[in-house]
C-alpha distance (Angstrom), angle and dihedral (degrees) to the residues before:
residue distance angle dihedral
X1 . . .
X2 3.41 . .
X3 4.11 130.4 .
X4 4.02 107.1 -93.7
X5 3.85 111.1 -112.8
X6 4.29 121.8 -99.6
X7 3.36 113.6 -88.0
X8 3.74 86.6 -123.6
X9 3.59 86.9 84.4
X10 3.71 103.9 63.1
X11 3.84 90.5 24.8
X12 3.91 110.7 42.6
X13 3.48 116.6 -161.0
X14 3.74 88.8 25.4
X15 4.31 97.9 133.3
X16 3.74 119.4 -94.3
X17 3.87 85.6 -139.5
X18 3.77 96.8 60.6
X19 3.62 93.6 43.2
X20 3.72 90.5 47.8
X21 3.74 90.5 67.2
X22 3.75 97.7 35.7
X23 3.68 81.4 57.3
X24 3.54 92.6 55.9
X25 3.23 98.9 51.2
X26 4.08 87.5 55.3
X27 3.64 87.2 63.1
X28 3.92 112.5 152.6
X29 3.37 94.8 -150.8
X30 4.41 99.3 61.1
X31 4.25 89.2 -151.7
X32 3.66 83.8 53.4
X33 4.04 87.8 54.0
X34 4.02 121.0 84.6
X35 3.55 127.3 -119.5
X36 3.45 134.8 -97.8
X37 3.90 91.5 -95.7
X38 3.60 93.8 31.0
X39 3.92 85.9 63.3
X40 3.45 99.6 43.6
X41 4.03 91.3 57.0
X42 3.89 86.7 47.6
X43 3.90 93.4 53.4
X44 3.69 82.3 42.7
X45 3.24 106.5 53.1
X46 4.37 87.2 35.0
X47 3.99 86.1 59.8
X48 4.17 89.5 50.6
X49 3.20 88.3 50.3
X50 4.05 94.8 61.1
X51 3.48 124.6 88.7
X52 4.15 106.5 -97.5
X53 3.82 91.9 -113.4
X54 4.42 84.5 68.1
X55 3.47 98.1 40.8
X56 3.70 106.1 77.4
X57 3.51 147.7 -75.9
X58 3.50 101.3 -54.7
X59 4.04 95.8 26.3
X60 4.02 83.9 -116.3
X61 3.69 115.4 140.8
X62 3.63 126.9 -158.3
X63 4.07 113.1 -59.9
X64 4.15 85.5 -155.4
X65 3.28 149.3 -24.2
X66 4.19 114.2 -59.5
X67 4.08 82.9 -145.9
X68 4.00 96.3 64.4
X69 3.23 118.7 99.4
X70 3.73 143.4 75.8
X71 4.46 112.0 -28.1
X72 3.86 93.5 18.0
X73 3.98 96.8 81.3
């Protein structure tokens, strides 16, 4: 089984850094893949990373992660 291809190459423009960590969560190997709060601070820290006219409506990024919080340590 081969790796799936970027998402840059059906969607140019889309950013390298986004698709870097959707990539790793596509990992064939599942060690190799992060966890749940691993990815969340990757997409994160991808979406700060944007300029403010890609990250959303408001240009407001994530405040923290959705998976902190009580029965996620």
């Amino acid at each position: 089984m081969k790796a799936p291809p970027p998402l840059r190459e059906r969607l140019p423009g889309f950013p390298e850094s986004v698709d870097s960590v959707v990539l790793s969560a596509l990992e064939k190997d599942p060690a190799q893949r992060p966890t749940m709060n691993q990815l969340a601070e990757r997409f994160r820290e991808a979406v700060e990373a944007l300029p403010e006219s890609l990250q959303g409506k408001s240009g407001s990024t994530f405040s923290s992660s959705p998976f902190s919080g009580a029965g996620n340590e």
